[in-house]
C-alpha positions as CSV (number, residue, x, y, z in Angstrom):
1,X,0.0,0.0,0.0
2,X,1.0,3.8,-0.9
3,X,-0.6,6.4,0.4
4,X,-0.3,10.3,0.1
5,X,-0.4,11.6,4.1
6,X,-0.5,15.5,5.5
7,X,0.0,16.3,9.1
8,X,0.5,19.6,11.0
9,X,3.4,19.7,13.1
10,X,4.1,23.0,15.5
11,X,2.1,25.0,12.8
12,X,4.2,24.0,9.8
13,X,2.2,21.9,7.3
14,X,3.9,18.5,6.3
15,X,3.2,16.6,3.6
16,X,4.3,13.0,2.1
17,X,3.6,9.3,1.9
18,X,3.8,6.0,4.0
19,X,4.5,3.0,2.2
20,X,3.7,-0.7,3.8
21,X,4.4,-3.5,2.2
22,X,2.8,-6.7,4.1
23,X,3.0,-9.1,0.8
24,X,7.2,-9.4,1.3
25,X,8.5,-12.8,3.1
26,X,9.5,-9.8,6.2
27,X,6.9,-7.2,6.1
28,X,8.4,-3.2,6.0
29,X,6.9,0.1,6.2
30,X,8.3,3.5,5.3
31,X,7.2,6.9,6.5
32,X,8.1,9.7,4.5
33,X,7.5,13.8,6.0
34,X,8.6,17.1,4.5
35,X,7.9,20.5,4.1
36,X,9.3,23.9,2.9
37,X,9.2,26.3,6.1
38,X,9.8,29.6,5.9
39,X,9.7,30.9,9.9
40,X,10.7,27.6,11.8
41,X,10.4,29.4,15.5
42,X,8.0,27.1,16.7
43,X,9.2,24.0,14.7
44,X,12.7,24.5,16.3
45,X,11.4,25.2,19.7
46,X,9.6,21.9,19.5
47,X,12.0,19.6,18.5
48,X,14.9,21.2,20.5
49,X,13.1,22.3,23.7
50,X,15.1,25.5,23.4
51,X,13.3,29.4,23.4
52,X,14.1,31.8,21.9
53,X,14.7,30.6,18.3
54,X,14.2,32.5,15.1
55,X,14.6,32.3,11.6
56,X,14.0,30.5,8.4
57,X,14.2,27.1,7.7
58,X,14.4,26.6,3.8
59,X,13.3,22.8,4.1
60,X,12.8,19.7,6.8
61,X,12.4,15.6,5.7
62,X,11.8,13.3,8.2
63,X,12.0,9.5,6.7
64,X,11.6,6.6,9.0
65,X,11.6,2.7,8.0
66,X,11.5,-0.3,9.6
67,X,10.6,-4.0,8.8
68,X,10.2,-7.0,10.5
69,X,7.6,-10.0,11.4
70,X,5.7,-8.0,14.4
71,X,4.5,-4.7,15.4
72,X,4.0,-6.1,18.9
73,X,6.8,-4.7,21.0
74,X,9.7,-7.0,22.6
C-alpha cells in the first residue's frame, strides 16, 4: 500500500507518503515527512526544547523505515 499523508506539526504543514508492504517474506513500512518552512520558530522550539529561536528554515524531511515480522513490541 502507498498512500499520500498530510499532518500539522508546531504549525508547519507536512506533507508525504507512508509505504507498507505486508505481501514481502518480512513485512516493511516506510514513513516519508517534509515540508518547505519559511519561519521555523515554533518547529525549532519543538524539536529542540530550546526558546528563543528565530529564523527560516528553507526545508525539513523526516524519513523513518522499519521491517520486520511483528509490530508487537519486545
Amino acid at each position: 500500500m502507498r498512500a499520500p499523508i498530510g499532518a500539522t506539526f508546531a504549525g508547519v504543514p507536512l506533507t508525504g507518503r507512508l509505504d507498507l508492504d505486508t505481501a514481502a517474506a518480512t513485512p516493511a513500512f516506510a514513513l516519508e515527512l517534509g515540508a518547505r518552512v519559511r519561519r521555523s520558530g515554533d518547529l525549532a522550539r519543538v524539536l529542540t526544547g530550546a526558546t528563543g529561536i528565530d529564523g527560516t528554515l528553507g526545508r525539513f524531511d523526516l524519513r523513518l523505515g522499519g521491517r520486520g515480522e511483528t509490530l508487537a513490541p519486545s
